[in-house]
C-alpha positions in Angstrom: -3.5 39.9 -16.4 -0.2 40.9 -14.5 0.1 40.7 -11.3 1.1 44.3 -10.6 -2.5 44.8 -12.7 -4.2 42.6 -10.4 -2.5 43.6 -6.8 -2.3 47.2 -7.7 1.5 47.0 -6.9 4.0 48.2 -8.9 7.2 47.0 -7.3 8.3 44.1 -5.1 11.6 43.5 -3.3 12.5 40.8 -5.5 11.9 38.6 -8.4 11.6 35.5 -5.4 9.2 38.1 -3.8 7.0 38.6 -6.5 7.3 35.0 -7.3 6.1 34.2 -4.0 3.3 37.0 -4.0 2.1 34.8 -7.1 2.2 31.6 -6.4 -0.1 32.7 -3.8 -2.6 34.8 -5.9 -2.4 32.1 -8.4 -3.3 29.2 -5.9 -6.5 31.6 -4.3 -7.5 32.1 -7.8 -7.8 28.5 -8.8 -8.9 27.7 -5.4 -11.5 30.5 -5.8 -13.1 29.0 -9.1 -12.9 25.1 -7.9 -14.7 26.4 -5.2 -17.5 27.9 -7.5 -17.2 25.0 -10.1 -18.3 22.8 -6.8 -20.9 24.5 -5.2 -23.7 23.8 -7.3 -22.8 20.1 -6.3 -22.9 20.8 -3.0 -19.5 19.9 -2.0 -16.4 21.4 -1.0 -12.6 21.0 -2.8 -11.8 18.9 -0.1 -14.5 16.8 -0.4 -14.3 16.4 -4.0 -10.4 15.2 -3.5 -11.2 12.4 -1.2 -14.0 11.6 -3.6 -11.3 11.4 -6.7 -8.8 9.4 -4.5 -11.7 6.9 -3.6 -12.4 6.4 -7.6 -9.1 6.0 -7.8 -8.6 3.2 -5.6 -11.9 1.9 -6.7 -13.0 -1.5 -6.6 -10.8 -1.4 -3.7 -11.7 0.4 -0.1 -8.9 2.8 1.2 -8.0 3.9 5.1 -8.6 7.4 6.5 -4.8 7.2 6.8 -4.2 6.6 2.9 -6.6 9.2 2.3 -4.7 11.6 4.8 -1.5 11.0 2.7 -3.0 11.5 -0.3 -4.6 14.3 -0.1 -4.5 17.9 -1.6 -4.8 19.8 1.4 -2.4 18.3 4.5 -4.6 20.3 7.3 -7.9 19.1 6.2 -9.6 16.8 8.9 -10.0 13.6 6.5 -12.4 11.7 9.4 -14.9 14.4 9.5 -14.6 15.0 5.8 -15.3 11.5 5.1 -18.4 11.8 7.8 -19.9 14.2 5.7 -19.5 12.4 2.4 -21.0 9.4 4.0 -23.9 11.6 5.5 -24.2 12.6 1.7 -24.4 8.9 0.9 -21.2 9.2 -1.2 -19.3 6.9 0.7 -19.6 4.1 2.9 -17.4 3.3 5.5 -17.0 -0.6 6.8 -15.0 -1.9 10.5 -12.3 -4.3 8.9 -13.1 -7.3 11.5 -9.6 -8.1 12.6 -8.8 -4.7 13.9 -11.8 -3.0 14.4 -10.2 0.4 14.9 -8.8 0.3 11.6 -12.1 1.5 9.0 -12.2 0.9 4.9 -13.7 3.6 3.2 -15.2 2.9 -0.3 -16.8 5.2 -2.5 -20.6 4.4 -3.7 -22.5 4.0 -7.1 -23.8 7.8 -5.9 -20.5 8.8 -5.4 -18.8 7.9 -8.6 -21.9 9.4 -10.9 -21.6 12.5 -9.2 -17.6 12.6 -10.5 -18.6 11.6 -13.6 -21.0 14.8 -13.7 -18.5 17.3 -12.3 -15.9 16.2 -15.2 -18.2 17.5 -17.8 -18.2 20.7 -15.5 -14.6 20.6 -15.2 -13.7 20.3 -18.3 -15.2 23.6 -18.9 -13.2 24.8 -15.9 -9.7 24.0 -17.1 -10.6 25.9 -20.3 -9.1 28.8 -18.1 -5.9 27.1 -18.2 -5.9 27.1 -22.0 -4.5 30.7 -21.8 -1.1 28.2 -22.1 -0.1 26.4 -24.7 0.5 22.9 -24.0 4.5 23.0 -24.3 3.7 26.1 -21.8 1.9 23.6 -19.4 3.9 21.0 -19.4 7.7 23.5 -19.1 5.3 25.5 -15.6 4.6 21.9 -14.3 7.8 21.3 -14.3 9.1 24.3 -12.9 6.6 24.5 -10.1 7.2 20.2 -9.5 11.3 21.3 -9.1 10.3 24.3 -6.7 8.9 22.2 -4.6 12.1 20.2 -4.4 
């Protein structure tokens, strides 16, 4: 649907306006349905990103610090996101012994069978995206990877 459609506005300033009008409705719209796509797991996007960078690094642990770097969302508190995963049993975290400031976090056996149940769900999510052809998908990655600079 257009966004004039779906904003109920007919006009903007600009075609940098209306791009910027939606980027924005695009990114609450997919954040919107990865919130719903999650809930019936109980977790939150942010949550579910740390989770994903974990598997990635798995067999090996990673630092709050990597996870801060890494992840999706640059104002999310990684500590108390990771307290709450750990609370969930879907991580453990462990004092590296020579500096026992620095923690490694590791994702569990729980943790990594729960992704491997929300990619059967996602999957069905990113049907959404197959609006797009996959020359389509690849030219807007692109496009939205140069606008960032």
């Amino acid at each position: 649907m257009k966004l004039e459609d779906e904003i109920k506005q007919q006009s903007f300033r600009s075609e940098y306006q209306k791009l910027a009008v939606n980027l924005i409705f695009t990114g609450n719209w997919m954040s919107f349905n990865s919130h719903e796509m999650l809930k019936s797991f109980k977790l939150t996007t942010q949550q579910y990103n740390i989770l994903r960078i974990l598997r990635g690094q798995y067999p090996n642990p990673a630092t709050v610090n990597l996870l801060i770097e890494r992840m999706m969302d640059k104002m999310s508190n990684a500590s108390r996101i990771v307290d709450r995963l750990e609370i969930k049993k879907l991580v453990e975290r462990k004092l590296k012994p020579e500096d026992r400031r620095c923690v490694d976090v590791m994702i569990t056996d729980k943790g990594l069978k729960l992704l491997d149940k929300i990619e059967e769900r996602e999957k069905l999510f990113e049907t959404k995206l197959y609006t797009l052809n996959l020359e389509e998908a690849m030219e807007l990655n692109e496009l939205l990877d140069k606008l960032r600079g």
